[in-house]
KOLLUM-77486 format. One line per 3 residues: number of its first residue (from 1); their letters; for each residue x, y, z of C-alpha. Coordinates in steps of 0.25 Angstrom, whole numbers. Layout:
N
NUM) a) X:Y:Z  ...
***
This chain:
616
1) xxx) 0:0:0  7:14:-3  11:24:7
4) xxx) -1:35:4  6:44:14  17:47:8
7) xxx) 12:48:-7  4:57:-1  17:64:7
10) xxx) 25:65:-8  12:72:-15  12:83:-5
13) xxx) 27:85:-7  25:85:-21  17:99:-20
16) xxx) 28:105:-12  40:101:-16  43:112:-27
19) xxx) 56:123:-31  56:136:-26  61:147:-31
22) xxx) 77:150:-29  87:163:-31  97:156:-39
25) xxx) 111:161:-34  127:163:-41  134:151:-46
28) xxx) 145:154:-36  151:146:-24  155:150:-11
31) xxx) 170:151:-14  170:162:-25  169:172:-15
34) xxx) 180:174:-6  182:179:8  188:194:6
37) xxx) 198:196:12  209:208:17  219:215:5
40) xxx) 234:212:8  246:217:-2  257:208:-6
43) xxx) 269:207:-13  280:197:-16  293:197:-9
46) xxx) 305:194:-16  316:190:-9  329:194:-19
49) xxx) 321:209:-20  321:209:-5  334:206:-3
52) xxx) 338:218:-16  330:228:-6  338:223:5
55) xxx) 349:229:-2  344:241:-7  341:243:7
58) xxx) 356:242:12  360:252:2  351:261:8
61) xxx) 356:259:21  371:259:16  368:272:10
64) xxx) 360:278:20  372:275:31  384:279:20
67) xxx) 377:293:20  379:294:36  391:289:36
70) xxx) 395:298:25  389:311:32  395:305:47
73) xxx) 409:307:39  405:321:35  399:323:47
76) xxx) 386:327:42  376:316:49  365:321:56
79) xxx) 352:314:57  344:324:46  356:317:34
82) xxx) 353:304:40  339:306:38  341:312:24
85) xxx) 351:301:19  340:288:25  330:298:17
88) xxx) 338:296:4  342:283:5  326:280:4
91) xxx) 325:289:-9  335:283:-15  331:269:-14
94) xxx) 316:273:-14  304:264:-15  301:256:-2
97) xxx) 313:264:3  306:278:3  294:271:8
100) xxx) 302:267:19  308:280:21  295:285:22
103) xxx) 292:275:32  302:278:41  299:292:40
106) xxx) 287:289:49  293:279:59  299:291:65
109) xxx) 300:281:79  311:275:70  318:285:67
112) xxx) 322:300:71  313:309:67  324:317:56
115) xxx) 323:303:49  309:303:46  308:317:44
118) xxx) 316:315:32  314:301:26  297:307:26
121) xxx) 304:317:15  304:305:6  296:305:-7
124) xxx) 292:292:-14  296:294:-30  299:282:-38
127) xxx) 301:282:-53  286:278:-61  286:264:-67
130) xxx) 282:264:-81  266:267:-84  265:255:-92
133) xxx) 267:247:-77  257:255:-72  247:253:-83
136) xxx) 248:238:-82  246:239:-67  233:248:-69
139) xxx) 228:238:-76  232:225:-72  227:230:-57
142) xxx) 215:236:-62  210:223:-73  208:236:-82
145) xxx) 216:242:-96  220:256:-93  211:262:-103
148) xxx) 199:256:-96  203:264:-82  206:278:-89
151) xxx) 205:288:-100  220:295:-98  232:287:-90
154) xxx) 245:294:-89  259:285:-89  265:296:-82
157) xxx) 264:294:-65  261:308:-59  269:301:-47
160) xxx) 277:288:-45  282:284:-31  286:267:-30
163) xxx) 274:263:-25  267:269:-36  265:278:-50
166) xxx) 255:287:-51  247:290:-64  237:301:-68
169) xxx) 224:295:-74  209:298:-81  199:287:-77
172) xxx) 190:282:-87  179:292:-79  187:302:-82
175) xxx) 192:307:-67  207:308:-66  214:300:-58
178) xxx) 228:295:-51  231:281:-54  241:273:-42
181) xxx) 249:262:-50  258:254:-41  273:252:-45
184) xxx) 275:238:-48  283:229:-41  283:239:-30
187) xxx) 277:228:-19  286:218:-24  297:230:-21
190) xxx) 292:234:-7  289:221:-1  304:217:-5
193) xxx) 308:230:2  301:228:15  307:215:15
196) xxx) 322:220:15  317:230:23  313:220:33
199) xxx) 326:213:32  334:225:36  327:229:48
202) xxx) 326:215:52  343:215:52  342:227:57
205) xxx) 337:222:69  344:209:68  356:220:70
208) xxx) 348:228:82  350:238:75  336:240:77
211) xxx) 330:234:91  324:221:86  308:223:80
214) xxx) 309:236:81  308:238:65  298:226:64
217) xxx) 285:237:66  292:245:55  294:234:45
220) xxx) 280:232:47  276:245:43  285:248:32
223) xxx) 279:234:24  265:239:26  269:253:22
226) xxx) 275:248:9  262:239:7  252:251:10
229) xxx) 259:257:0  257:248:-10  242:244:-9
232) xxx) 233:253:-16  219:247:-11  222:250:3
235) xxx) 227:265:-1  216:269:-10  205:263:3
238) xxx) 213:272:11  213:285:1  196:282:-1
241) xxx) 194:282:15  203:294:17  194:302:5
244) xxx) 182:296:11  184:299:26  187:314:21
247) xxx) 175:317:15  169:312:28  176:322:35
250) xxx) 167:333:29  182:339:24  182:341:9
253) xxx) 197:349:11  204:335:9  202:319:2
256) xxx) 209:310:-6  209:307:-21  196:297:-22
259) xxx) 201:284:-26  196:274:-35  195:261:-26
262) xxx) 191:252:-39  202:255:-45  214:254:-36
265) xxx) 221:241:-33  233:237:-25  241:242:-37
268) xxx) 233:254:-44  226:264:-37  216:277:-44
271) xxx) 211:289:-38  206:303:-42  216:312:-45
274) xxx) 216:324:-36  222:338:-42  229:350:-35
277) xxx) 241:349:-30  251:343:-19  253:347:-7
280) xxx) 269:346:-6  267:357:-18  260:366:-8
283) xxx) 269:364:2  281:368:-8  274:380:-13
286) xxx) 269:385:-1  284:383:6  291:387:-6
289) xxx) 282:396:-12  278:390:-26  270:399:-34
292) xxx) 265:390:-45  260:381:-34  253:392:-24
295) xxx) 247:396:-35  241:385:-41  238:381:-24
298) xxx) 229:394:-27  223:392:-39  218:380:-30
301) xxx) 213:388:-17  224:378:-9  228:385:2
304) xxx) 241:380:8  236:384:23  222:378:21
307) xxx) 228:365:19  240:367:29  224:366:39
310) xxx) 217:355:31  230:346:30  230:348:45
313) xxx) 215:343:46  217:332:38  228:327:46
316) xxx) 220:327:58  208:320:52  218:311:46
319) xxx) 221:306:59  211:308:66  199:306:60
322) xxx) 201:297:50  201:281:50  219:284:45
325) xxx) 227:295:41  235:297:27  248:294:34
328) xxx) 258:300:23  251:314:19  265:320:13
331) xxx) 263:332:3  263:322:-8  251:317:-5
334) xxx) 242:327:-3  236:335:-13  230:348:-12
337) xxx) 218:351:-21  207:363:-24  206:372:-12
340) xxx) 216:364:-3  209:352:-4  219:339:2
343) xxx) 218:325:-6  227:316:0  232:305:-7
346) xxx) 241:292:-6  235:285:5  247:272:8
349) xxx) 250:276:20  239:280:30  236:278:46
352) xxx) 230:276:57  228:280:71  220:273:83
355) xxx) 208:280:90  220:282:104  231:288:95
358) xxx) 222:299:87  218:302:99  229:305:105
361) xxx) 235:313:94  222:320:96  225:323:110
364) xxx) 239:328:105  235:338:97  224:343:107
367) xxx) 237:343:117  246:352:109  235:362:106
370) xxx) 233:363:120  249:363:123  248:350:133
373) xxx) 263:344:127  263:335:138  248:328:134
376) xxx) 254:330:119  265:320:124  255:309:131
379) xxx) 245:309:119  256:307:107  261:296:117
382) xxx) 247:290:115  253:289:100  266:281:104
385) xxx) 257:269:111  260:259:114  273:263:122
388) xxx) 285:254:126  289:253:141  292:268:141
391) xxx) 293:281:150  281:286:145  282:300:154
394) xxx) 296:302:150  289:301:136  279:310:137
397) xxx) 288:321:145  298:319:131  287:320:122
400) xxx) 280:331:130  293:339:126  292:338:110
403) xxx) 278:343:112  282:355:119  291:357:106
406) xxx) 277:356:98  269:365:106  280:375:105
409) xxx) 281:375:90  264:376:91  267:389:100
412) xxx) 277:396:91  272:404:79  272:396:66
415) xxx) 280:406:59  292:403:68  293:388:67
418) xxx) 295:377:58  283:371:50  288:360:56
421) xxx) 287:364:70  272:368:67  270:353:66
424) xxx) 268:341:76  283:336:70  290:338:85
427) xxx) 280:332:93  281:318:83  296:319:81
430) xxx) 297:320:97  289:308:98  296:299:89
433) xxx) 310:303:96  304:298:108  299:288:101
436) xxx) 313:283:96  319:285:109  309:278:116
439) xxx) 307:266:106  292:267:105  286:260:94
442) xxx) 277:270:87  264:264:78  265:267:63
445) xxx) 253:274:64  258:284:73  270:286:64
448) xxx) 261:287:53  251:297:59  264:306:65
451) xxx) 270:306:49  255:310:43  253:321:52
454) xxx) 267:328:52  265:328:38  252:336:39
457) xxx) 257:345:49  270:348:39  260:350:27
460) xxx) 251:362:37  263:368:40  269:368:28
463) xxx) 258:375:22  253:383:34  263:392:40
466) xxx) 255:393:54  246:381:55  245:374:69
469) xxx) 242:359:67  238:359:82  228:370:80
472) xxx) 224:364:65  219:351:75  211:360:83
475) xxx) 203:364:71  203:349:67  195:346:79
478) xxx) 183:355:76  182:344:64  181:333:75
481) xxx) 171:343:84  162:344:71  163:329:67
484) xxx) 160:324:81  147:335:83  144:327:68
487) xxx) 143:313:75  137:318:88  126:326:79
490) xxx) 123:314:71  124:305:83  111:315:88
493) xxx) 105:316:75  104:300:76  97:298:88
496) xxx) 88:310:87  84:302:73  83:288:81
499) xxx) 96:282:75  103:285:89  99:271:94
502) xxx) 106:260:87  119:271:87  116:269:102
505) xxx) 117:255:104  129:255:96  136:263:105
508) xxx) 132:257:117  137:245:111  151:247:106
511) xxx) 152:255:120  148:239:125  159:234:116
514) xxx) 169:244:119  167:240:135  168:225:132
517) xxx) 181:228:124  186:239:136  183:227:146
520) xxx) 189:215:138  202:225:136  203:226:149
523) xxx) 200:211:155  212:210:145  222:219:151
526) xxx) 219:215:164  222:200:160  235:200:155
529) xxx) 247:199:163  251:216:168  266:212:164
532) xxx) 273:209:150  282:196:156  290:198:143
535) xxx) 293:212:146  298:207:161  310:201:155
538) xxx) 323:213:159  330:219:151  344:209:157
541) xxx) 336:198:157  335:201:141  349:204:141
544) xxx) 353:191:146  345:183:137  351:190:125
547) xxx) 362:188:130  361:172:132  355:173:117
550) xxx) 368:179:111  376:168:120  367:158:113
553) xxx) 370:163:100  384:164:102  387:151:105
556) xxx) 378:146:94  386:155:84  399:151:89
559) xxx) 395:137:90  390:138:74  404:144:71
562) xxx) 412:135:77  406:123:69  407:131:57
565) xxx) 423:132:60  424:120:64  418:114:53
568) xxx) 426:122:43  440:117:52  437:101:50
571) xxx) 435:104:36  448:111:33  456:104:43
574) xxx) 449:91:45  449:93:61  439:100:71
577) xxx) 446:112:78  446:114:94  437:122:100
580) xxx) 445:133:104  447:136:89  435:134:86
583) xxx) 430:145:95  443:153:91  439:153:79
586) xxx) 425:155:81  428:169:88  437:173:78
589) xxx) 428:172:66  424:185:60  410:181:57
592) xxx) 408:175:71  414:187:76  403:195:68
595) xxx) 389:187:70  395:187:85  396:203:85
598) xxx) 384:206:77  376:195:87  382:202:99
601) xxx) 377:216:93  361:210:92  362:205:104
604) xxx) 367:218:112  358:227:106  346:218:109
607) xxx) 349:219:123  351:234:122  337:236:115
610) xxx) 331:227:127  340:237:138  334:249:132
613) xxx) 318:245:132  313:250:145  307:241:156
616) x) 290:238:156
***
């Protein structure tokens, strides 16, 4: 008998089971799309070019200590020719070398202060490649011909430096442009540079002639410099958020070239061309009292005084208010247009200062308009953080006296000091002197900030016979009054609206979050231990251990020597020698005599080093 229950189950399925309707989707798997991911640049080293820079960089040093030996003969040598001759041997090699120069110039913890004044002089001028280099980069980095990107091209660079050429150019819109072409082979170049570079600090501190790992920090930076330099992208992203961030500052008196982001790469990079003209030709015609150029400054409505004041702003709302600062704002990249507008332009080397440190240089300023030298010293110690086992008071009492200097210079009338004593120069170069004699460690960022604003400050007063940077910050704080009374009007405005209550709740929570972090920082303080144990170790318990070490090494080198020469004896002689000669001649081998000196030499001024930090 059939089963009626489920023939019946089966018919009523029938009348439901049925398609529906689907959206169909792309014929791709899962895989085609990858996971983004952050832009690194990158170059291959090669070991033999390495080794050729290495060189190159001997016969800089061979020259640069031939010219100081030559003027001790004469005796001519002061510290301003040695500085001049370091500052030549860069130009003479050029390339990575200038850029290094110009590196150094800004580690003025490094060096004395007549060093970086000179080597800061430098200018970056290379010969141009040929245009035809250029085209095919254009257009191998772009996946375009050249007559699809513009009407007009000109071969000839308006500027070459070795990082790059410059080239004038009409887009196929017809606006006029600058087009960025990088030097080929330059990354292969640098990357070999900073290699021999890092080889010859790393012997020099083999040597201890530098204290071991003190240049480590400063290899550091000079690869990343060398790699800012070279990356495009992340210039042109700087150069957009700079002009971006000044139109929100409600400030149509400065800017940057707009730049054309979908058509820049690591290798090429476009932006509008900006007319008017340079503000290192301003400076010469004002100091020298170039017709031809004052007048056509006229014909312009640029007045040089107007923008001694608005360079001065932008300095401060460089630092201050922005997200980073254009850290080398020399006269050769800065252009002055109709009625002393300012485009900046060149954006490699930039920086950054944490919400403490602006702060403090706030408070510094606020300080020497008030005449308070002694808080002056505390807030600009804020900026050398974090401090080594240090003296701090005799510290501030030294720095204290170099800001008396300052006050006094802001005291005299302009018209009977310096242009250089109208700027912040003797506060910073006091600094770095106790900087060098108190082995403090100074952030790039600080160097960086203390290059960009001296170079503002030189700029005003070269241009404005009378202009008091400390008073131009005054009038820089009415900007930050009216900005603030901005925030707290729309912050009213919201709540009066009804907006005011999600705002609200955000607050109190990040003021929640900001409690939780104060807490944990603190739970975390509290449980570690209040003493560095590695720090306990003296300075003669160091000395002793050294000094086993060099026994160690001793007896292994003189141990590996006397097989050597024994080994050398049986063979010509047939026989093994005692071991009186063997030692005898051991200690009188020049070589062993050499290895022994220069190992006694390392050791001794390691010990040194360690006898000259101060105790914890």
């Amino acid at each position: 008998m059939p089963d009626i229950s489920n023939s019946v189950s089966d018919g009523q399925r029938a009348g439901v089971l049925a398609g529906l309707p689907r959206r169909r989707f792309l014929d791709v798997s899962a895989g085609d799309a990858s996971l983004s991911q952050m832009r690194f640049i990158s170059f291959k080293i090669n070991r033999l070019r390495s080794v050729a820079r290495l060189l190159s960089w001997l016969q800089l040093l061979f020259y640069f200590l031939s010219k100081i030996a030559i003027d001790i003969l004469l005796r001519k040598d002061t510290p301003k020719r040695r500085a001049l001759h370091l500052r030549r041997a860069f130009e003479r090699n050029g390339g990575s070398f200038v850029k290094l120069g110009l590196h150094l110039s800004m580690r003025l913890d490094f060096m004395p202060w007549v060093y970086g004044s000179e080597l800061s002089c430098m200018t970056d001028r290379w010969e141009p490649f040929p245009a035809a280099q250029a085209i095919e980069t254009i257009e191998r980095s772009l996946s375009k011909p050249l007559s699809a990107l513009f009407i007009r091209f000109d071969p000839d660079p308006i500027a070459s430096t070795s990082v790059a050429c410059l080239y004038q150019a009409i887009l196929q819109n017809g606006e006029k442009v600058i087009v960025k072409v990088r030097r080929p082979g330059i990354g292969e170049q640098f990357m070999s540079d900073i290699e021999a570079f890092d080889w010859l600090l790393s012997i020099a501190e083999f040597l201890t002639i530098f204290r071991p790992g003190f240049t480590q920090g400063m290899r550091s930076e000079f690869r990343d410099l060398l790699l800012e330099e070279l990356d495009f992208v992340q210039e042109a992203r700087r150069q957009d958020a700079f002009r971006r961030a000044a139109a929100q500052s409600r400030k149509n008196f400065f800017s940057a070239p707009r730049i054309y982001l979908d058509l820049t790469t690591e290798e090429v990079a476009i932006n509008e061309f900006a007319s008017g003209i340079w503000l290192w030709e301003l400076l010469v015609a004002v100091e020298q009292g170039n017709a031809d150029v004052l007048v056509r400054a006229r014909e312009m409505n640029i007045n040089p005084e107007l923008v001694a004041k608005r360079l001065l702003w932008v300095n401060y709302w460089n630092w201050g208010e922005n997200l980073f600062f254009h850290a080398d704002p020399n006269p050769d990249n800065v252009i002055i247009g109709q009625d002393s507008t300012l485009h900046f332009i060149n954006f490699t080397s930039t920086g950054t200062l944490s919400r403490t440190k602006r702060q403090a240089q706030r408070q510094n300023l606020d300080f020497a308009w008030e005449r308070d030298p002694q808080n002056m010293a505390r807030a600009t110690l804020v900026m050398l953080e974090p401090l080594p086992p240090i003296d701090v008071i005799e510290l501030i009492q030294e720095l204290e006296t170099y800001n008396w200097q300052l006050i006094y210079s802001l005291e005299a009338s302009p018209h009977n000091v310096s242009w250089q004593e109208r700027t912040s120069s003797v506060q910073w170069a006091g600094m770095m002197s106790l900087v060098r004699k108190y082995g403090i460690t100074v952030d790039i960022q600080v160097l960086r900030f203390i290059r960009s604003t001296l170079l503002f400050e030189s700029m005003g007063a070269r241009l404005h016979a009378e202009i008091d940077f400390v008073k131009q910050y005054q009038n820089f704080k009415n900007y930050r009054a009216e900005q603030a009374r901005r925030r707290v009007t729309d912050s009213m405005l919201d709540q009066m609206d009804g907006k005011g209550t999600e705002q609200t709740i955000i607050r109190l929570d990040r003021i929640a979050h900001a409690a939780e972090g104060l807490f944990f920082r603190a739970s975390h303080m509290l449980s570690l231990p209040s003493v560095n144990f590695n720090t306990l170790m003296s300075k003669w318990s160091f000395a002793v251990y050294t000094l086993l070490r060099f026994i160690g090494q001793t007896a292994a080198l003189t141990l590996i020597f006397a097989f050597l020469i024994n080994i050398k004896f049986y063979f010509d002689e047939q026989q093994f020698m005692n071991v009186y000669d063997v030692f005898f001649q051991v200690a009188t081998n020049p070589v062993y005599q050499i290895i022994l000196f220069i190992t006694i030499f390392v050791h001794g001024r390691t010990v040194l080093f360690r006898l000259d930090d101060k105790e914890v």
